[in-house]
C-alpha positions as CSV (number, residue, x, y, z in Angstrom):
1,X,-61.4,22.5,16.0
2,X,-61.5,21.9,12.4
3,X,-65.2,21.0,12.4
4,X,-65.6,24.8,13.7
5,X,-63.3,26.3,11.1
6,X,-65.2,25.2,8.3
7,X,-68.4,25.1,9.6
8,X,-69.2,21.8,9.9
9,X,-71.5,19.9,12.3
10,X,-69.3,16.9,13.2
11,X,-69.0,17.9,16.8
12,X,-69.7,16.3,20.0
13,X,-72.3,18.5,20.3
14,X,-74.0,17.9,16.4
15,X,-73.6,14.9,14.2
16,X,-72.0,12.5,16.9
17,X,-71.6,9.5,14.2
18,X,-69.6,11.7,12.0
19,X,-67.5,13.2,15.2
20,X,-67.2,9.7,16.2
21,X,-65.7,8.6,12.6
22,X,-63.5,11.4,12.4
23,X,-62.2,11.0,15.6
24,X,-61.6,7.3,14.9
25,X,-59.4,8.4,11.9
26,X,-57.4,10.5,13.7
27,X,-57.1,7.8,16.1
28,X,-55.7,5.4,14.2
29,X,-53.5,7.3,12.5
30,X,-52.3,8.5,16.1
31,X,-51.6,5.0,16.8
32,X,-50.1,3.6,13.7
33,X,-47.5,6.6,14.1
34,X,-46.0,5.3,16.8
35,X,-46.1,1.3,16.2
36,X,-41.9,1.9,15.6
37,X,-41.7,3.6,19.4
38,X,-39.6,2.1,21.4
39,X,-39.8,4.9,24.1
40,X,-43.4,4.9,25.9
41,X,-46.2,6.6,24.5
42,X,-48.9,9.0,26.2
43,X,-51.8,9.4,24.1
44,X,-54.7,11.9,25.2
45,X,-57.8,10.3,24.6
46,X,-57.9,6.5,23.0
47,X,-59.9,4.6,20.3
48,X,-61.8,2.6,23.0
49,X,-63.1,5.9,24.2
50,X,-65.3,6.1,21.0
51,X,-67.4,3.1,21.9
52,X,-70.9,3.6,22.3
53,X,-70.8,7.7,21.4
54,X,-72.6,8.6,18.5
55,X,-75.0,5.3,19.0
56,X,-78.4,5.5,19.2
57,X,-79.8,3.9,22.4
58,X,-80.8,0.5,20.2
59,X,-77.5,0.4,18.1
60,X,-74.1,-1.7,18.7
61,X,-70.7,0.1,18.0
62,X,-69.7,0.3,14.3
63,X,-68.0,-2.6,12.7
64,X,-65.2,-0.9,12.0
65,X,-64.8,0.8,15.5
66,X,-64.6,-2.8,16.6
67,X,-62.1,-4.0,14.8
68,X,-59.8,-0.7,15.6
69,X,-61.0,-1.5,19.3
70,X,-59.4,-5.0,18.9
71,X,-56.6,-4.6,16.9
72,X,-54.7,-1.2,18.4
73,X,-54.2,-2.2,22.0
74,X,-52.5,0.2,24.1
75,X,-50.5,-0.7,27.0
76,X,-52.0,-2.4,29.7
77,X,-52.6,0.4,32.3
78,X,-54.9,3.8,31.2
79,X,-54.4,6.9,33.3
80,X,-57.1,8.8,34.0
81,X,-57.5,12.6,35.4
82,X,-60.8,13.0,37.1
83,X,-62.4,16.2,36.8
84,X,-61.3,18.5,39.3
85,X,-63.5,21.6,40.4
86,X,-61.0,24.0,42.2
87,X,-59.7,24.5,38.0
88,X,-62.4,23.3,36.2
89,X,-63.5,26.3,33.9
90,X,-66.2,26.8,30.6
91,X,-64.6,28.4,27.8
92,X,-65.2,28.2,24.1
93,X,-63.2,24.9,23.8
94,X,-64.8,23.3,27.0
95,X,-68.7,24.0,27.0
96,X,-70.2,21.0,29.3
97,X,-70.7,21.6,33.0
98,X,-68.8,19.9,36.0
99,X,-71.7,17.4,36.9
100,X,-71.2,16.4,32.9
101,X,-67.9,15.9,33.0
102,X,-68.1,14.0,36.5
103,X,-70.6,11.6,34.5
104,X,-67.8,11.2,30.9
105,X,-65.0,10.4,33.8
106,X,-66.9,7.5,35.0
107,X,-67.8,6.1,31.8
108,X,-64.9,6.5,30.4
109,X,-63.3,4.9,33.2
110,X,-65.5,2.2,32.9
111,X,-65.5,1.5,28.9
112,X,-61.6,0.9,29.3
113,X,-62.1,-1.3,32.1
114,X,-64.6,-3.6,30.0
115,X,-62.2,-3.7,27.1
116,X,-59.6,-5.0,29.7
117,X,-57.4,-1.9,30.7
118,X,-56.7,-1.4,34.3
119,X,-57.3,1.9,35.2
120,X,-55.0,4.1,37.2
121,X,-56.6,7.7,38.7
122,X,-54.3,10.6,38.9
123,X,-54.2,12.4,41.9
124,X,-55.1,15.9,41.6
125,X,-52.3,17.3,42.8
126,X,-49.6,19.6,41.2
127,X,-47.9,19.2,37.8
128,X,-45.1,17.6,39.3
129,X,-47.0,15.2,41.8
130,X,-48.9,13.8,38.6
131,X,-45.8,13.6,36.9
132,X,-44.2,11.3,39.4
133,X,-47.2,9.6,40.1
134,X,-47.4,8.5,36.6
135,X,-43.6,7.6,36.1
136,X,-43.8,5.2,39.3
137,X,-46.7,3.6,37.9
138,X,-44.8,3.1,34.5
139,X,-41.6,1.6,36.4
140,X,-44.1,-0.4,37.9
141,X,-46.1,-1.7,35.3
């Protein structure tokens, strides 16, 4: 959103490097702000996520996208919410189409699994439903 406020071209959709930098500051400083949580901790979208995006076809992640990769480990066990068509909508936020956000699921799914996550799939069911899916997996875990 603030790339669009001011005009810039740091999107997902522009200068991908620059997105991908930006978003790795705001992902570290996501994570270091909760180093002192005791409680658990339910981040949207994760530093590993960054890997590869931004890259040209012939170029290796960033150095310092590495060493945030290998250095802020979450917890073992990554939810993920495939997309789901029956409320999937465009809107100004949102601009990709189903089929492309299909494709980001699995590679998403499978850049935390090579950086040694195990990946849990949420149900798409209600509100609730995910809710207690996600707290039995958590006692679980």
């Amino acid at each position: 959103k603030g790339q669009a406020l001011i005009g810039g071209n740091a999107t997902h959709d522009g200068d991908r490097a620059r997105y991908r930098d930006l978003m790795l500051d705001y992902g570290l400083a996501d994570y270091r702000a909760m180093l002192e949580t005791t409680a658990p901790v339910f981040f949207d979208r994760g530093i590993p996520e960054l890997s590869g995006f931004g890259n040209a076809s012939d170029e290796s992640d960033p150095p310092a996208l590495n060493a945030a990769i290998a250095e802020c480990r979450y917890g073992e066990t990554v939810f993920i919410f495939p997309p789901w068509p029956e409320i999937y909508t465009l809107d100004e936020e949102r601009k990709h189409t189903f089929s492309h956000a299909v494709a980001v699921f699995a590679e998403v799914g499978a850049t935390y699994r090579r950086f040694d996550y195990r990946t849990v799939e949420v149900p798409c069911v209600t509100v609730e439903e995910r809710l207690r899916f996600v707290l039995e997996h958590i006692v679980a875990v």
